[in-house]
N, C-alpha and C positions, 0 to 999 in steps of 0.2 A: 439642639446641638447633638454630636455623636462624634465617635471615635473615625479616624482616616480610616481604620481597618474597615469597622463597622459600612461606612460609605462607599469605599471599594466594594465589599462585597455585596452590597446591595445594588449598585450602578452592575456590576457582573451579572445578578442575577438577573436581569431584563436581556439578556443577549447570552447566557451561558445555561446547556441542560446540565452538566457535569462539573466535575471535579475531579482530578486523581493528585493524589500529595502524599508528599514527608514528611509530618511535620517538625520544625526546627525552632532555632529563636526567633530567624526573620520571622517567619511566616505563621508561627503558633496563633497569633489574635487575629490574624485571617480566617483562618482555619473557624478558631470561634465562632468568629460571626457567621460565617456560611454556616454552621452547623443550627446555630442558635437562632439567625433574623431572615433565612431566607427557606427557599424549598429546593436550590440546589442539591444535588443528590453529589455526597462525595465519598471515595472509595482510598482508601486508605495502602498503599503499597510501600513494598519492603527496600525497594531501589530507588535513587531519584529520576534514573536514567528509565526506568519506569513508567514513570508519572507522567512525563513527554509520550512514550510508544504508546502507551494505553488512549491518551486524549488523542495522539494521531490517528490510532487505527479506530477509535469511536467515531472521526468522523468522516475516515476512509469508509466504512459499516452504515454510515446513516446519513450522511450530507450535514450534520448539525456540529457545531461548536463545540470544543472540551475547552477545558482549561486542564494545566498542570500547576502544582505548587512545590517549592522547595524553599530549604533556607540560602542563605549567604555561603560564599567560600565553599567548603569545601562537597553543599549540597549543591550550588549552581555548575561548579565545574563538573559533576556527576551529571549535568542532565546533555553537556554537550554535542556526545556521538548524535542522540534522540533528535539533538533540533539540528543538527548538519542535515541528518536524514529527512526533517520535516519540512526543511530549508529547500533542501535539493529535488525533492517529488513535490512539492509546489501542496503542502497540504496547511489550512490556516489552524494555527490553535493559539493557546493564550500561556504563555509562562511566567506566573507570580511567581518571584523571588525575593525575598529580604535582599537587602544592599544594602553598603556601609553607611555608615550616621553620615547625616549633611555636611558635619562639623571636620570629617577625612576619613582615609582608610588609618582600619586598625591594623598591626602584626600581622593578622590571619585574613586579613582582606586583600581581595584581587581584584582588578579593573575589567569588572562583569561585563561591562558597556563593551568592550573593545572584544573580550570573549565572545559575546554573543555577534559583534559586528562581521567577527573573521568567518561564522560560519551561516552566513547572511540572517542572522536576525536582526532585524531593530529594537532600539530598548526606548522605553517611555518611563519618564520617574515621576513616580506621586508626588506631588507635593501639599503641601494644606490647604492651598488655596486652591486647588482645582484637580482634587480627585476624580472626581466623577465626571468631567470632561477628558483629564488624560484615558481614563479608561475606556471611552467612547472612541480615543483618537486609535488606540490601540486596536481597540475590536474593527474600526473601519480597515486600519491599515494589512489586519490579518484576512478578513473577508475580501476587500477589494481587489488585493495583489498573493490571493492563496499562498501565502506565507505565515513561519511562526513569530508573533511580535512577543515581548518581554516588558512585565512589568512591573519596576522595580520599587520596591515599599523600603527606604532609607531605616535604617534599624532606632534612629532616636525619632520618628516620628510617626509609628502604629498606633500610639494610642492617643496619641495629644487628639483635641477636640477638636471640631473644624465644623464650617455651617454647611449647610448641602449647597450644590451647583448652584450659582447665582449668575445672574444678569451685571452687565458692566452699571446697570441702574440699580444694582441691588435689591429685584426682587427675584424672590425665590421660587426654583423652578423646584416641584416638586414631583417629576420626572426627569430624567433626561429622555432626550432625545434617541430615537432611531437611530443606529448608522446609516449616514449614507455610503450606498455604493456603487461598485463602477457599471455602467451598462456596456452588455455586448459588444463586443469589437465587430463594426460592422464595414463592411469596404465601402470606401466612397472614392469617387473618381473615374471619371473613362476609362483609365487602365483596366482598374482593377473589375471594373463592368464588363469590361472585354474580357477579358481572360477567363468571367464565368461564362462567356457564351464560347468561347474558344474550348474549354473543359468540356462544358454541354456536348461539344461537337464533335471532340477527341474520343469520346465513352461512346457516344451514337455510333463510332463508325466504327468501334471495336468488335473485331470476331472472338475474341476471347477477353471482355470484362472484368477488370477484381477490383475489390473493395476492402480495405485495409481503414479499422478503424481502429482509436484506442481508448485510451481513458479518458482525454480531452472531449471523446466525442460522445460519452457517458456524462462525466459530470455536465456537459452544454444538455442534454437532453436532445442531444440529434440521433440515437438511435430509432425512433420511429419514421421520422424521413430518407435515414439511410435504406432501410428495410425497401422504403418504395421505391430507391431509386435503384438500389438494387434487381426489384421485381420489374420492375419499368426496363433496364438494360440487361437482362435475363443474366446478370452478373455473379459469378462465386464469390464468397466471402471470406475474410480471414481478418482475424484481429490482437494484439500484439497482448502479451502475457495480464496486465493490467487491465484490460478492455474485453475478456475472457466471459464469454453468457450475452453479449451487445446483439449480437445476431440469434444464435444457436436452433438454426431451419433445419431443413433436409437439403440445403446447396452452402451450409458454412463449413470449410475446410476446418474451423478449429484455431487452437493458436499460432501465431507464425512465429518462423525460427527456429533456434534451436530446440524449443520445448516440440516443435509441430512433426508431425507423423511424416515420413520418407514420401509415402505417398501425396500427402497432401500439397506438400512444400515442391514435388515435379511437377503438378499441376500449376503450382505459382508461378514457378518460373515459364511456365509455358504462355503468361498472361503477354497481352500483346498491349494494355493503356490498366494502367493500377491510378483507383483513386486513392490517396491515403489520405484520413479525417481525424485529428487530435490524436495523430503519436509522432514521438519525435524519431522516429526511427535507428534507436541505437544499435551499435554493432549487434549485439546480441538478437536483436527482432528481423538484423539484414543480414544473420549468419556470415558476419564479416566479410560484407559485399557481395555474398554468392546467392541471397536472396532470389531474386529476379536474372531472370535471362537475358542475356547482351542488346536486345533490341527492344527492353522494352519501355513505354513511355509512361514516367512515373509523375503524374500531379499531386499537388501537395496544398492541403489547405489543414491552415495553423495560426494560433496565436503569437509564434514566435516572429521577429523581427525579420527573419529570412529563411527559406529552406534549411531543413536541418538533415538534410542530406546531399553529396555534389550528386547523386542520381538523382534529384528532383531536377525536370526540365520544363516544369510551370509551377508555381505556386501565386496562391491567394491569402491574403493575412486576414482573417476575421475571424469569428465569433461559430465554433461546428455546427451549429446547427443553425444560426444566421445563414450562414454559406451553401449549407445544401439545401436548404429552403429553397434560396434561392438559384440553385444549380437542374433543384426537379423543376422549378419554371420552365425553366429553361428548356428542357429536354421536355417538356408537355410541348411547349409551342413548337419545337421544329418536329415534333412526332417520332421523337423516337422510340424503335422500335426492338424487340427484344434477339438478343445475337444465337440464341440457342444454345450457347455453349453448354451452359452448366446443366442442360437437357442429354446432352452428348457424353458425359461422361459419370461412372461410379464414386460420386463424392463419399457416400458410405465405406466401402472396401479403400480408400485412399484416406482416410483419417483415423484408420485403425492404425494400432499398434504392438510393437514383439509381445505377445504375452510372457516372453519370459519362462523359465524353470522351474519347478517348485524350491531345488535345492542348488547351490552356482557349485562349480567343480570344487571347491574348499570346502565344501559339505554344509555353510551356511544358508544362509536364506536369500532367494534371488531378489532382489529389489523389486522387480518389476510385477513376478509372480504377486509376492504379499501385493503393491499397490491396485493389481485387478484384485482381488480377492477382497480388499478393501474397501474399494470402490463399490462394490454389491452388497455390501452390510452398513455403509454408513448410512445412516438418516436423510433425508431427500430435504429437508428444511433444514438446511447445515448453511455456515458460514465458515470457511477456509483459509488461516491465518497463517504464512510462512514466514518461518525463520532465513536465513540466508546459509548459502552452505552445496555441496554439491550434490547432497539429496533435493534442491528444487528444482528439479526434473521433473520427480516421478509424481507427486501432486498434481502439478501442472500437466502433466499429460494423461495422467491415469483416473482424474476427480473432477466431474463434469462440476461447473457451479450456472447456478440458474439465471446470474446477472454481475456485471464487473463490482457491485458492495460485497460481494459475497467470495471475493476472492481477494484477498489482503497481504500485501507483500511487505511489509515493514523493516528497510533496511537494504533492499536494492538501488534504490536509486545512491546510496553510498557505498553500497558494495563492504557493507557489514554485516556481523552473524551477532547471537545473543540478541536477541528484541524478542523472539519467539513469546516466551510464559505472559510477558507484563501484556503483550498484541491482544493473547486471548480475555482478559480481563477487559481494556476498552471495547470489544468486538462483542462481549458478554451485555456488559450496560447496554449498547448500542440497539443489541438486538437479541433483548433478554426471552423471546419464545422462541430463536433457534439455537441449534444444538451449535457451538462454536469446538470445529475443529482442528487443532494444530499441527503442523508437519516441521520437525527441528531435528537437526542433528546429536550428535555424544558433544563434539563443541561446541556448537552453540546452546547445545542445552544447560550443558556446565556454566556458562558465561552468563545464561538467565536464571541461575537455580536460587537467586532470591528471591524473584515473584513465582515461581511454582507454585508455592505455599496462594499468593494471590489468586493465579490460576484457578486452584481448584476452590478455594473460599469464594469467589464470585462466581465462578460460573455453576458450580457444583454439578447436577445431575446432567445439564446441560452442555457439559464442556466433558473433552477428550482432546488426549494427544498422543500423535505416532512419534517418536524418537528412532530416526535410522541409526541405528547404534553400531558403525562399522572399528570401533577401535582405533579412530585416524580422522585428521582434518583429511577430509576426504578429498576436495578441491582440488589441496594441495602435494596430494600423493598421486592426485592423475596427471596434474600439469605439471609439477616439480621434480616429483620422484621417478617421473621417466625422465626426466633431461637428466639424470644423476645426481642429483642434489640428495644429500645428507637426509635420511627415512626416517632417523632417530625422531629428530625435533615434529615430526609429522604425526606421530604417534601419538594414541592416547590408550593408557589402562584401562579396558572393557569396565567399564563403568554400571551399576546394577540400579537403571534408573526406576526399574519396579518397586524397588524397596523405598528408593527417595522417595518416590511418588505416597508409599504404602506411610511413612513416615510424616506426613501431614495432610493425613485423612481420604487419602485417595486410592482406589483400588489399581493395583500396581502387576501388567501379568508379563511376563515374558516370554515373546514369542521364538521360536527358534522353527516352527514348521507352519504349513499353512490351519493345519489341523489346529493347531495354539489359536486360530484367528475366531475361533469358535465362541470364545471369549465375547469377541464385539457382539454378534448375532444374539447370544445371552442380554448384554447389557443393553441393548437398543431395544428388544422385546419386553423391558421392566419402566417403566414410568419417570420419567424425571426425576419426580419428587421420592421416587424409593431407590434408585442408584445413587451411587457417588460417581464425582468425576472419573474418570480414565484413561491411566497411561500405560500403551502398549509399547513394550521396551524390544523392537526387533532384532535381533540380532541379523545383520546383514553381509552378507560377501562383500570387501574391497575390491573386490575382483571384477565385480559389474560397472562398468565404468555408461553416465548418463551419456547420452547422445549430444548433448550442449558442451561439455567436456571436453569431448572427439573433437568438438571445432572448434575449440577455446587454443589446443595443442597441437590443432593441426596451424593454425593463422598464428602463432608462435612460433614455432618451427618455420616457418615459408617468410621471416621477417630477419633482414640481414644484423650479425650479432653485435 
């Protein structure tokens, strides 16, 4: 015999490397046990909303399972924003919650189940009888369909006793079982066999080839045969913010879109057949349909039910790297042969970017300056964690990373800020021998300044963060505060996050010149284990307004009121 908690966390620990919690009443003898009866590694944070972004971006960082914990009421409704976001970027993790006793809700309880439904989570509830199955049903359900599942521990029944997983014969299984899960979506049928020989043939006879891959085609593990189908149709490269390191040759343009270099992105549009491989192509990656050039022919292969663009004028639904497996066949047998393009032109000098001023005309610091000047001092075994906000630009364009784990967006696919501090902590665990670095705003730093403290307590020597400190929801002062909209509410009081930072054990500098940057160069030249964390507090010009921005207000403006 043993306690439901006890069983949960033990069924957990066969399928979970983590843990990030608060703990509460729900979920206190959870907690226990994991601490006590297993070798889960669990990390203890200040938010609940937390405890979600950290397991997300752990397994954004590592391909491997987190779990989140919280209590009941008014810890589950704190974990919301986190799993909308985990809901919405298609990332699997696990959230233990207390929920109200079997017997009803109390005063202070809310109907979790319908909470968690609205922002596509599913919930599974323990019951005594079949703990350790619901948890298997849970972790299939979260791996299979890259979603966050919920699982809720009823508050009158943590401790009550229960036998382990049994058989409808009653004997006792003294493991459970594996998840099973879903195999590659692979095309079946004429059609869809056609169309890879039709693609095959469309790329063959392209005078100017691209290749647009994204996250999809990262997590499939199709970036080695994209590579050759690329080198096979003497193809340019380009891959959408999330998908950032998949190629990174001497013929990859870089990111596409708004983040992507003037240069690189005329070159895109000059493409005459784009294959694009696991991304959904949002406004933001098709610079609000100005992406691509009027003629040109865009395929599409994806897990989605149908093109997720009306520019797609063929698409394949399968499995990234099932498909282009199957697509180099393809183009082996008819011999295709390589178009030269990307021979013909200076990919180099076309993916550079402004370097920017050292000082913007307000006498501040130019954004772009400090992010090259940045970029030469950070650590080359780095992992790159952003917050949301309109400083995610200049990361994105200015901070090379080595492969799509290493660049962490937590909170775009919901078009939130505040995730940044709790990100570096999962991203920390994940991939505790490189140095986890974050890029967050004055508000979204403010909106995460409960896990700060986390931040630097996990990551410690190993972790830094940049704060573009421009005194303003920046976003909203480039898009709002030109159309005339009211500057007040936009504002925020220069905020002195050096000291915050200095305030729970982290060395804290504030930059106002490049010369201040000197700082990094110090602290990356001393050892891990002899620095402390680091947060460089920029003070930035509002005045430099990112490139993503410009076409956020330009396709605003050009849409009738």
């Amino acid at each position: 015999m043993t306690t439901l908690s006890a069983h949960v966390a033990h069924t957990l620990s066969r399928h979970v490397d983590h843990v990030f919690g608060v703990m509460g009443n729900g979920n206190a003898h959870l907690i226990d046990a994991l601490e006590r009866d297993t070798n889960v590694g669990y990390t203890p944070m200040r938010h609940e909303v937390g405890c979600v972004v950290a397991a997300d971006a752990y397994f954004r960082a590592s391909g491997r399972l987190a779990a989140a914990t919280a209590t009941y009421g008014a810890g589950f409704t704190n974990t919301i924003t986190a799993l909308a976001e985990a809901a919405q970027a298609r990332v699997p993790l696990i959230v233990i919650a207390g929920e109200a006793p079997t017997s009803g809700h109390r005063p202070w309880d809310v109907d979790q189940i319908a909470l968690a439904s609205a922002v596509g989570a599913r919930t599974y509830t323990v019951g005594r009888a079949d703990a350790g199955g619901t948890v298997i049903l849970a972790v299939e359900h979260a791996l299979s369909y890259r979603v966050p599942a919920v699982l809720a521990l009823p508050y009158d029944v943590v401790k009550t006793e229960v036998v382990t997983t049994s058989t409808q014969g009653g004997e006792v299984e003294a493991e459970p079982p594996e998840p099973r899960l879903l195999e590659p979506l692979r095309p079946t049928g004429a059609f869809a066999q056609a169309q890879v020989r039709r693609f095959a043939e469309r790329l063959a006879g392209a005078q100017r080839p691209l290749l647009l891959a994204g996250r999809g085609a990262w997590l499939s593990g199709a970036g080695p045969v994209l590579r050759q189908i690329a080198d096979r149709l003497g193809a340019l490269t380009t891959t959408t913010a999330l998908g950032r390191g998949l190629f990174d040759d001497a013929y990859d343009l870089g990111v596409a879109g708004g983040f992507g270099a003037d240069g690189a992105m005329d070159l895109v549009a000059q493409a005459d057949v784009v294959l694009v491989v696991g991304a959904g192509l949002n406004q933001f990656t098709m610079r609000f349909g100005q992406l691509f050039g009027p003629g040109t022919e865009v395929l599409q292969v994806d897990v989605a039910q149908t093109s997720t663009h009306p520019f797609v004028s063929g698409y394949v639904r399968g499995d990234a790297r099932v498909v282009s497996e199957q697509l180099l066949d393809e183009l082996e047998r008819i011999e295709a042969k390589p178009s030269g393009w990307r021979e013909s032109v200076d990919v180099t000098a076309a993916r550079t970017y402004h370097p920017g001023e050292e000082l913007a005309p307000d006498g501040r610091l130019d954004p772009r300056s400090a992010a090259c000047r940045i970029a030469e001092l950070l650590p080359e075994d780095r992992v790159v964690v952003s917050d949301g906000g309109h400083f995610i630009g200049w990361a994105n364009m200015y901070w090379p990373v080595a492969s799509p784990d290493r660049m962490i967006m937590v909170g775009t696919a919901f078009q939130s800020i505040g995730l940044g501090f709790p990100s570096v902590a999962g991203a920390a665990r994940a991939k505790p021998e490189s140095t986890v670095v974050l890029t967050t705003g004055d508000g979204g730093g403010l909106m995460a300044a409960a896990d700060l403290e986390s931040a630097v307590r996990v990551a410690g020597g190993r972790g830094m963060a940049v704060v573009w400190n421009d005194g303003a929801y920046g976003a909203e002062v480039h898009v709002y505060g030109r159309q005339g909209l009211a500057r007040e509410p936009m504002v925020i009081d220069e905020v002195d996050f050096a000291a915050l930072a200095r305030a729970v054990g982290a060395q804290g500098v504030v930059v106002r010149t490049l010369k201040d940057l000197d700082a990094l160069a110090e602290w990356r030249a001393r050892s891990p284990q002899e620095r402390p964390f680091l947060l460089l507090d920029l003070r930035v010009s509002p005045e430099v307004v990112a490139p993503y921005q410009e076409e956020i207000l330009r396709a605003n403006s050009s849409r009738p009121a």
